[in-house]
C-alpha positions in Angstrom: 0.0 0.0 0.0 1.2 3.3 -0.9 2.4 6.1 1.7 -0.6 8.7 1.1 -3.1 5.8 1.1 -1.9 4.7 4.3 -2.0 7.9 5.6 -5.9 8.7 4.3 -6.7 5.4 5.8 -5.0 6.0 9.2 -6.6 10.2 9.0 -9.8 8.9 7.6 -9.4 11.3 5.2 -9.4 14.1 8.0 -6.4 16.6 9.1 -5.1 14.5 11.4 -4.6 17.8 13.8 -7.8 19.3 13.6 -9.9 16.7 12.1 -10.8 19.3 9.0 -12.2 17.7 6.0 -10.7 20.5 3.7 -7.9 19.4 0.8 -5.4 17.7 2.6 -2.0 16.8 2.0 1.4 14.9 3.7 3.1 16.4 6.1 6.6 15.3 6.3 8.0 16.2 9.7 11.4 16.7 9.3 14.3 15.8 10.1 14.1 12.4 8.5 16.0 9.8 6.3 12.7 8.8 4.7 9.4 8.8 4.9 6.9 6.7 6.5 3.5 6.0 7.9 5.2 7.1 11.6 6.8 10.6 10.5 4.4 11.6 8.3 0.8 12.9 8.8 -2.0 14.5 6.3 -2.9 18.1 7.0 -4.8 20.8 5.9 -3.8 23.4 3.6 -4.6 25.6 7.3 -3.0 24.0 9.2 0.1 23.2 6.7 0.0 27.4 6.2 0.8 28.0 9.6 3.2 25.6 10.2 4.9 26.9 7.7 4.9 30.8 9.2 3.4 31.1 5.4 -0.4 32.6 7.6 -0.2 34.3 10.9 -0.9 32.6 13.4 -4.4 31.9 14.6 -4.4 30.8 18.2 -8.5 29.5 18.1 -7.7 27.1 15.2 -4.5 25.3 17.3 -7.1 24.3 20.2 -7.4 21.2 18.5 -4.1 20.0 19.7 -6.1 19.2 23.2 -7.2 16.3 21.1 -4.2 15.4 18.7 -1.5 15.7 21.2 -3.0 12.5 22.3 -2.1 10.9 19.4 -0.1 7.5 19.1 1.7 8.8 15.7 4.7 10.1 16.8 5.4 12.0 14.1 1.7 14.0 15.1 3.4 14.0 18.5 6.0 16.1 17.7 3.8 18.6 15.4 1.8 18.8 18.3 4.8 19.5 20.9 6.3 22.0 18.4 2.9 24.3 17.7 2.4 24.2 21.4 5.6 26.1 21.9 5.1 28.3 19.5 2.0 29.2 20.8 3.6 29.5 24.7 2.2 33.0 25.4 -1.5 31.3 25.6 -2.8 29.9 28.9 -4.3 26.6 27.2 -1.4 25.6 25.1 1.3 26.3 28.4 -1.2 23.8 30.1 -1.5 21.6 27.2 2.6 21.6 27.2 3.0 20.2 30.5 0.4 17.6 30.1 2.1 16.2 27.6 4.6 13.5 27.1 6.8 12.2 24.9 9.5 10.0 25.1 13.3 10.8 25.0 13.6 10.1 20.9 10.5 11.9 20.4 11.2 14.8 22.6 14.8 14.7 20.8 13.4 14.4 17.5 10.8 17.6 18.5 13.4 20.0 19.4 15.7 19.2 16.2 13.7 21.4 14.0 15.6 24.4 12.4 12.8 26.1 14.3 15.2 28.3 16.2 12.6 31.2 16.0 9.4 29.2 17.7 9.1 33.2 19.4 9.6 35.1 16.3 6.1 36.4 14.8 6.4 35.8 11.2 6.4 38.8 8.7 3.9 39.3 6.6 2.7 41.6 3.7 -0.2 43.9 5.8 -1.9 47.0 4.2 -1.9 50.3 5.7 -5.0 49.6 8.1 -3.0 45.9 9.0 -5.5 43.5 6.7 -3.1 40.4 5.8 -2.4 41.0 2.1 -2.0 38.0 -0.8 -0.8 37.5 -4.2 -3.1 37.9 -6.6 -4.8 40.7 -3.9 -6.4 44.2 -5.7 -5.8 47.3 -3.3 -6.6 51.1 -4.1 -3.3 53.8 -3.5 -4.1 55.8 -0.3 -1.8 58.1 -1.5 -0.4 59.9 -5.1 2.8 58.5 -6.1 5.3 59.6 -7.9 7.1 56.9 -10.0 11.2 57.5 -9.8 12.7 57.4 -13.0 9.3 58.1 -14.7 6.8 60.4 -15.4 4.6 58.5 -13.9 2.0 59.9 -11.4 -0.2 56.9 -9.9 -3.0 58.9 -8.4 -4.7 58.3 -4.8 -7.6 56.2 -5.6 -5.7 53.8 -8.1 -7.0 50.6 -8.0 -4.2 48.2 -8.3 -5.3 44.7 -9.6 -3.3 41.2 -9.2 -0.5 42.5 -7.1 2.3 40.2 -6.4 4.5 40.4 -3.3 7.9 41.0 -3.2 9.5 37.8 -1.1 12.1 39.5 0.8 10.3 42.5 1.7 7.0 42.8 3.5 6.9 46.3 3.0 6.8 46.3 -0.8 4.9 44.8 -3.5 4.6 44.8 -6.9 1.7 46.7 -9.3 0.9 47.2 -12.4 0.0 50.8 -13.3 -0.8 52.0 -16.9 1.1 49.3 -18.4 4.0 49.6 -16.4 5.1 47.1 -13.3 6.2 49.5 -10.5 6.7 48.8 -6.9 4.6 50.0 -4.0 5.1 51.0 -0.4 2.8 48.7 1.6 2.0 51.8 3.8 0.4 53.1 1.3 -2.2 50.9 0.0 -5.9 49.6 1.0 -6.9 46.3 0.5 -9.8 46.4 -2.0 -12.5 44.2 -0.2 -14.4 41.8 -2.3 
Protein backbone atom coordinates (compact mmCIF):
# COMPACT_ATOMS: atom_id res chain seq x y z
CA UNK A 1 0.00 0.00 0.00
CA UNK A 2 1.18 3.30 -0.92
CA UNK A 3 2.41 6.10 1.67
CA UNK A 4 -0.63 8.73 1.11
CA UNK A 5 -3.10 5.79 1.09
CA UNK A 6 -1.88 4.69 4.28
CA UNK A 7 -2.04 7.95 5.57
CA UNK A 8 -5.91 8.68 4.30
CA UNK A 9 -6.70 5.45 5.84
CA UNK A 10 -5.02 5.98 9.18
CA UNK A 11 -6.64 10.15 8.96
CA UNK A 12 -9.81 8.86 7.60
CA UNK A 13 -9.40 11.28 5.19
CA UNK A 14 -9.41 14.08 8.01
CA UNK A 15 -6.39 16.55 9.06
CA UNK A 16 -5.09 14.46 11.41
CA UNK A 17 -4.56 17.76 13.78
CA UNK A 18 -7.82 19.32 13.56
CA UNK A 19 -9.92 16.70 12.12
CA UNK A 20 -10.80 19.27 9.05
CA UNK A 21 -12.23 17.66 6.01
CA UNK A 22 -10.74 20.50 3.70
CA UNK A 23 -7.85 19.36 0.81
CA UNK A 24 -5.41 17.73 2.64
CA UNK A 25 -2.01 16.77 1.96
CA UNK A 26 1.37 14.94 3.73
CA UNK A 27 3.07 16.44 6.13
CA UNK A 28 6.61 15.29 6.34
CA UNK A 29 7.98 16.21 9.67
CA UNK A 30 11.42 16.67 9.25
CA UNK A 31 14.33 15.81 10.09
CA UNK A 32 14.07 12.42 8.48
CA UNK A 33 16.00 9.82 6.31
CA UNK A 34 12.69 8.76 4.68
CA UNK A 35 9.35 8.83 4.90
CA UNK A 36 6.93 6.66 6.53
CA UNK A 37 3.47 6.05 7.85
CA UNK A 38 5.17 7.08 11.62
CA UNK A 39 6.84 10.59 10.52
CA UNK A 40 4.40 11.63 8.27
CA UNK A 41 0.80 12.86 8.81
CA UNK A 42 -1.95 14.51 6.32
CA UNK A 43 -2.89 18.05 7.03
CA UNK A 44 -4.78 20.79 5.95
CA UNK A 45 -3.84 23.39 3.62
CA UNK A 46 -4.63 25.64 7.27
CA UNK A 47 -2.97 23.99 9.23
CA UNK A 48 0.13 23.19 6.70
CA UNK A 49 0.04 27.36 6.16
CA UNK A 50 0.75 28.04 9.64
CA UNK A 51 3.23 25.63 10.22
CA UNK A 52 4.92 26.89 7.67
CA UNK A 53 4.87 30.77 9.20
CA UNK A 54 3.42 31.14 5.42
CA UNK A 55 -0.44 32.61 7.62
CA UNK A 56 -0.17 34.32 10.87
CA UNK A 57 -0.93 32.55 13.40
CA UNK A 58 -4.36 31.92 14.58
CA UNK A 59 -4.44 30.79 18.20
CA UNK A 60 -8.48 29.54 18.12
CA UNK A 61 -7.70 27.12 15.19
CA UNK A 62 -4.46 25.32 17.34
CA UNK A 63 -7.10 24.31 20.22
CA UNK A 64 -7.38 21.15 18.48
CA UNK A 65 -4.06 19.97 19.74
CA UNK A 66 -6.07 19.17 23.22
CA UNK A 67 -7.19 16.34 21.15
CA UNK A 68 -4.18 15.43 18.66
CA UNK A 69 -1.55 15.67 21.16
CA UNK A 70 -2.98 12.48 22.32
CA UNK A 71 -2.11 10.92 19.39
CA UNK A 72 -0.08 7.54 19.07
CA UNK A 73 1.71 8.79 15.69
CA UNK A 74 4.71 10.11 16.84
CA UNK A 75 5.45 12.03 14.05
CA UNK A 76 1.71 14.03 15.11
CA UNK A 77 3.38 13.99 18.54
CA UNK A 78 6.03 16.12 17.74
CA UNK A 79 3.79 18.62 15.37
CA UNK A 80 1.76 18.84 18.33
CA UNK A 81 4.79 19.47 20.95
CA UNK A 82 6.33 21.98 18.36
CA UNK A 83 2.92 24.27 17.69
CA UNK A 84 2.35 24.24 21.37
CA UNK A 85 5.61 26.09 21.92
CA UNK A 86 5.13 28.26 19.45
CA UNK A 87 2.03 29.18 20.81
CA UNK A 88 3.60 29.48 24.67
CA UNK A 89 2.19 33.05 25.39
CA UNK A 90 -1.52 31.25 25.59
CA UNK A 91 -2.82 29.93 28.93
CA UNK A 92 -4.26 26.57 27.19
CA UNK A 93 -1.35 25.63 25.08
CA UNK A 94 1.32 26.29 28.43
CA UNK A 95 -1.17 23.77 30.09
CA UNK A 96 -1.48 21.64 27.19
CA UNK A 97 2.56 21.56 27.18
CA UNK A 98 2.97 20.15 30.51
CA UNK A 99 0.42 17.64 30.11
CA UNK A 100 2.05 16.18 27.57
CA UNK A 101 4.56 13.49 27.11
CA UNK A 102 6.81 12.25 24.88
CA UNK A 103 9.51 9.98 25.12
CA UNK A 104 13.32 10.85 25.03
CA UNK A 105 13.61 10.11 20.91
CA UNK A 106 10.48 11.87 20.42
CA UNK A 107 11.21 14.81 22.57
CA UNK A 108 14.84 14.72 20.82
CA UNK A 109 13.40 14.44 17.55
CA UNK A 110 10.75 17.59 18.45
CA UNK A 111 13.45 20.04 19.44
CA UNK A 112 15.74 19.21 16.24
CA UNK A 113 13.69 21.44 14.04
CA UNK A 114 15.56 24.39 12.43
CA UNK A 115 12.82 26.12 14.29
CA UNK A 116 15.22 28.35 16.20
CA UNK A 117 12.55 31.23 16.01
CA UNK A 118 9.41 29.23 17.72
CA UNK A 119 9.06 33.18 19.39
CA UNK A 120 9.57 35.09 16.27
CA UNK A 121 6.13 36.39 14.79
CA UNK A 122 6.39 35.78 11.15
CA UNK A 123 6.40 38.83 8.68
CA UNK A 124 3.94 39.32 6.62
CA UNK A 125 2.70 41.59 3.71
CA UNK A 126 -0.24 43.94 5.83
CA UNK A 127 -1.87 46.98 4.18
CA UNK A 128 -1.88 50.31 5.70
CA UNK A 129 -5.04 49.60 8.07
CA UNK A 130 -3.04 45.91 9.02
CA UNK A 131 -5.50 43.47 6.73
CA UNK A 132 -3.10 40.38 5.82
CA UNK A 133 -2.38 41.05 2.11
CA UNK A 134 -2.01 37.97 -0.79
CA UNK A 135 -0.78 37.48 -4.24
CA UNK A 136 -3.12 37.93 -6.60
CA UNK A 137 -4.85 40.71 -3.94
CA UNK A 138 -6.43 44.24 -5.66
CA UNK A 139 -5.80 47.35 -3.34
CA UNK A 140 -6.58 51.07 -4.05
CA UNK A 141 -3.33 53.83 -3.54
CA UNK A 142 -4.10 55.82 -0.28
CA UNK A 143 -1.82 58.14 -1.46
CA UNK A 144 -0.40 59.90 -5.08
CA UNK A 145 2.76 58.54 -6.06
CA UNK A 146 5.34 59.56 -7.85
CA UNK A 147 7.11 56.86 -10.01
CA UNK A 148 11.16 57.46 -9.83
CA UNK A 149 12.67 57.40 -12.98
CA UNK A 150 9.25 58.10 -14.70
CA UNK A 151 6.82 60.39 -15.38
CA UNK A 152 4.62 58.48 -13.94
CA UNK A 153 1.95 59.93 -11.39
CA UNK A 154 -0.15 56.94 -9.87
CA UNK A 155 -3.03 58.85 -8.36
CA UNK A 156 -4.67 58.31 -4.85
CA UNK A 157 -7.60 56.16 -5.59
CA UNK A 158 -5.73 53.81 -8.12
CA UNK A 159 -7.04 50.60 -7.98
CA UNK A 160 -4.24 48.24 -8.30
CA UNK A 161 -5.35 44.70 -9.57
CA UNK A 162 -3.29 41.21 -9.21
CA UNK A 163 -0.52 42.49 -7.07
CA UNK A 164 2.29 40.25 -6.38
CA UNK A 165 4.48 40.38 -3.30
CA UNK A 166 7.93 40.99 -3.20
CA UNK A 167 9.46 37.75 -1.05
CA UNK A 168 12.15 39.53 0.84
CA UNK A 169 10.27 42.46 1.70
CA UNK A 170 7.00 42.79 3.54
CA UNK A 171 6.93 46.26 3.05
CA UNK A 172 6.77 46.28 -0.81
CA UNK A 173 4.85 44.80 -3.50
CA UNK A 174 4.61 44.81 -6.94
CA UNK A 175 1.68 46.66 -9.27
CA UNK A 176 0.92 47.19 -12.40
CA UNK A 177 0.02 50.80 -13.25
CA UNK A 178 -0.81 51.96 -16.91
CA UNK A 179 1.06 49.29 -18.43
CA UNK A 180 4.02 49.64 -16.43
CA UNK A 181 5.08 47.10 -13.26
CA UNK A 182 6.24 49.47 -10.55
CA UNK A 183 6.72 48.75 -6.85
CA UNK A 184 4.59 50.00 -4.00
CA UNK A 185 5.13 50.96 -0.39
CA UNK A 186 2.77 48.70 1.58
CA UNK A 187 2.00 51.78 3.84
CA UNK A 188 0.36 53.08 1.26
CA UNK A 189 -2.24 50.91 0.01
CA UNK A 190 -5.89 49.58 0.96
CA UNK A 191 -6.92 46.28 0.55
CA UNK A 192 -9.85 46.41 -1.95
CA UNK A 193 -12.55 44.18 -0.19
CA UNK A 194 -14.43 41.79 -2.30
Amino acid sequence: MKLQEELLQRSENKCELCQSGETLKIYEVQPQTENNVANCLMICDTCSAQIDKKEAMNANHWRCLTTSMWSEVPGIQVVSWRMLNRLHNESWALDNLDMLYLDEETLAWAKAADDDDNDAVAEFHKDANGNLLTAGDSVVLTKTLDVKGSSLSAKLGTVVKNIRLVEDNTDQIEGRIEGQVIVILTKYVRKQSN
